[in-house]
C-alpha positions in Angstrom: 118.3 134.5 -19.3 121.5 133.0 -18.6 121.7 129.1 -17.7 124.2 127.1 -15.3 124.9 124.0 -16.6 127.0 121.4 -14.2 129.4 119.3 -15.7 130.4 115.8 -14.2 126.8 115.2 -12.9 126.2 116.4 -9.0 129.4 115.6 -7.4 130.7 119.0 -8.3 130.6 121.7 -5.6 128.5 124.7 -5.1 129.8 127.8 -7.2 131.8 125.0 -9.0 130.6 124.9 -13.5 130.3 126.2 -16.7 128.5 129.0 -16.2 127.3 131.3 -19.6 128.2 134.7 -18.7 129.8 135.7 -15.2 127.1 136.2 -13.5 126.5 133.1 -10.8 122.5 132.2 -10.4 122.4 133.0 -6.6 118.3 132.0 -6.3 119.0 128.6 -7.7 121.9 127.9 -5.2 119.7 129.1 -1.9 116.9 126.9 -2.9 119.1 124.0 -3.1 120.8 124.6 0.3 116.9 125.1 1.7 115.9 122.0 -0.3 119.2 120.0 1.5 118.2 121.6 5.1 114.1 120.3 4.7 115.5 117.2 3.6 117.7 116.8 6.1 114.9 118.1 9.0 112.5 116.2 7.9 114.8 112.8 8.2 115.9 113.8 11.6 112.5 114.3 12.5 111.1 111.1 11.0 114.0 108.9 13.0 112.5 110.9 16.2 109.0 110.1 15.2 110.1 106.0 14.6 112.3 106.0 17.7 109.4 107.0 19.5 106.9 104.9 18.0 109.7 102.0 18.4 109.7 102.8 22.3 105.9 103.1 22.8 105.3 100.1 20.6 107.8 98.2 23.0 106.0 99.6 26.1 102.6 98.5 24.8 104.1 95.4 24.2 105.8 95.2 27.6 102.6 95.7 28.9 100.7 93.5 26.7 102.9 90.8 27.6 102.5 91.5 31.6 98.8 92.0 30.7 98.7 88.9 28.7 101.2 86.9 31.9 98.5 88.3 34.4 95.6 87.0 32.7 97.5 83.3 32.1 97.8 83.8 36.0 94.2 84.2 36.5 93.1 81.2 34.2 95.6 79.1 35.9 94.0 79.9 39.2 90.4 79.7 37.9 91.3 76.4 36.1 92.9 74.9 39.5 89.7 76.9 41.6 87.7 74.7 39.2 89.7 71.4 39.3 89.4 71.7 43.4 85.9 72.5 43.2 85.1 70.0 40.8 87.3 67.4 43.2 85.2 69.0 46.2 82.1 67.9 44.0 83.7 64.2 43.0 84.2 63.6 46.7 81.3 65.0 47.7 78.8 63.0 45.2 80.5 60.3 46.4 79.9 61.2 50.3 76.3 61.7 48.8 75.6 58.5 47.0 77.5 56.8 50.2 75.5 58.0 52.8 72.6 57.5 50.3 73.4 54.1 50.3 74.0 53.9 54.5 71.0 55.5 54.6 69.4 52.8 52.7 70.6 50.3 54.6 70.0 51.4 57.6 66.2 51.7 56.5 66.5 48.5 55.5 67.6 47.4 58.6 65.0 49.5 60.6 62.5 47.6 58.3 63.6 44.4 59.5 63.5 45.4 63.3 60.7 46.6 63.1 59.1 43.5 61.2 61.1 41.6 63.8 59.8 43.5 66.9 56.2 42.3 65.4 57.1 39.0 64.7 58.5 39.0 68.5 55.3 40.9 69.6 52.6 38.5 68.1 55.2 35.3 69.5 54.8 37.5 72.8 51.0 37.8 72.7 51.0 33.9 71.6 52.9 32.9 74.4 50.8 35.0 76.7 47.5 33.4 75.4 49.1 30.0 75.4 50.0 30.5 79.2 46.8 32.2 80.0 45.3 28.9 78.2 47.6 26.9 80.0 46.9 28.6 83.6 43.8 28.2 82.9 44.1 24.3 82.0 46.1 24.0 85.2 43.2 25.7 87.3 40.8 23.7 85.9 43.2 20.4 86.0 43.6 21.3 89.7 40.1 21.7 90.2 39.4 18.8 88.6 41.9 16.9 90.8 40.5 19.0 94.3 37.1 17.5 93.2 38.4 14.1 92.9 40.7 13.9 95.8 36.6 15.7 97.5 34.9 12.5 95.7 37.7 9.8 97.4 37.7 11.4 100.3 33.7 11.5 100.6 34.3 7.9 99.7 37.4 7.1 102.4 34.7 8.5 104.9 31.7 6.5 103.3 34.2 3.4 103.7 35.1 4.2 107.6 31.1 4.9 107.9 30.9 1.8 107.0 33.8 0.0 108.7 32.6 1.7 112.0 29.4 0.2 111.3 30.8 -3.2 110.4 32.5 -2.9 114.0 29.4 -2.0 115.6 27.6 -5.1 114.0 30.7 -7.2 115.1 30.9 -6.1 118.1 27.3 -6.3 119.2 27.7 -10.5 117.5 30.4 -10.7 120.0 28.6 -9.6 122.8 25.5 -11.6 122.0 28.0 -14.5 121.5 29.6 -13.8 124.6 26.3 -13.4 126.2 25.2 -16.6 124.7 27.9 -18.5 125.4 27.9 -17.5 129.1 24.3 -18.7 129.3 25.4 -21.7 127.9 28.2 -21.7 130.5 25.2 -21.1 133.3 23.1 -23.5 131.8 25.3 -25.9 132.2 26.4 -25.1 135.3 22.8 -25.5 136.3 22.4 -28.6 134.7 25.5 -29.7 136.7 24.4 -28.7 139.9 21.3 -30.3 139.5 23.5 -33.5 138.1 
């Protein structure tokens, strides 16, 4: 079997050597250009596979990132939904706990109206009994009075009774005076005459 041997390392061009005898190796040669072909194949086809995965790993990072932007979108919208409801719920307790508080004061004040209106109630039923008590003192203070203005007028009429017959008695004195004094009066006329 004859052997090629290349001289100069494999710079040297096909066909290009020392060859033993002058016959040229021609399988040797087509396996090399084959070899050189796959090689150079499988590098283009490689690239094509990286420039590919290069594209769809920027796409799925495109889409990550608006993926990614979106959800950022969606927490900021929850976290200000949450910072307005929990606002809504600040003001709101505080509507609570202040009409809790109204509501507690007006009881309070209910309370005392109504402990007033009692108060007013038994000073209204006092007054009443006091000026049924006093009517009633009055009635019997004006009876009282009626009976004793009865009493002196019994006694005005006892006293002119009496007066009347005080007059009577004085009167009938006078006449018997009279009547003695004009028998005296005849008497002495009498004796006169007869003087």
């Amino acid at each position: 079997m004859l052997r090629h041997r290349n001289v100069g390392g494999g710079n040297e061009v096909m066909g290009e050597g020392i060859f033993i005898g002058d016959v040229e190796e021609p399988a040797r040669s087509s396996k090399l250009e084959k070899s050189g072909q796959s090689e150079g194949g499988c590098w283009k086809y490689l690239s094509l596979l990286m420039i590919v995965a290069t594209v769809l790993s920027l796409c799925l990072n495109a889409f990550q990132f608006m993926l990614i932007d979106g959800y950022l979108r969606d927490i900021q919208e929850l976290n200000d939904t949450h910072n307005n409801r929990h606002s809504e719920w600040e003001a709101d307790r505080h509507s609570v706990e202040e009409c809790r508080a109204e509501m507690q004061k007006m009881e309070s004040h209910m309370n005392n109206r109504e402990t007033e209106k009692n108060n007013l109630e038994q000073e209204v039923t006092r007054l009443t009994k006091g000026q049924d008590e006093l009517e009633k003192g009055q009635e019997e203070q004006l009876q009282r009075e009626q009976e004793e203005l009865q009493r002196q007028q019994e006694a005005q009429r006892q006293e002119g009774d009496q007066l009347r017959q005080q007059e009577e008695v004085n009167q009938e004195a006078e006449q018997q005076r009279q009547l003695q004094e004009e028998q005296q009066r005849q008497q002495q006329e009498q004796q006169h005459q007869e003087g």
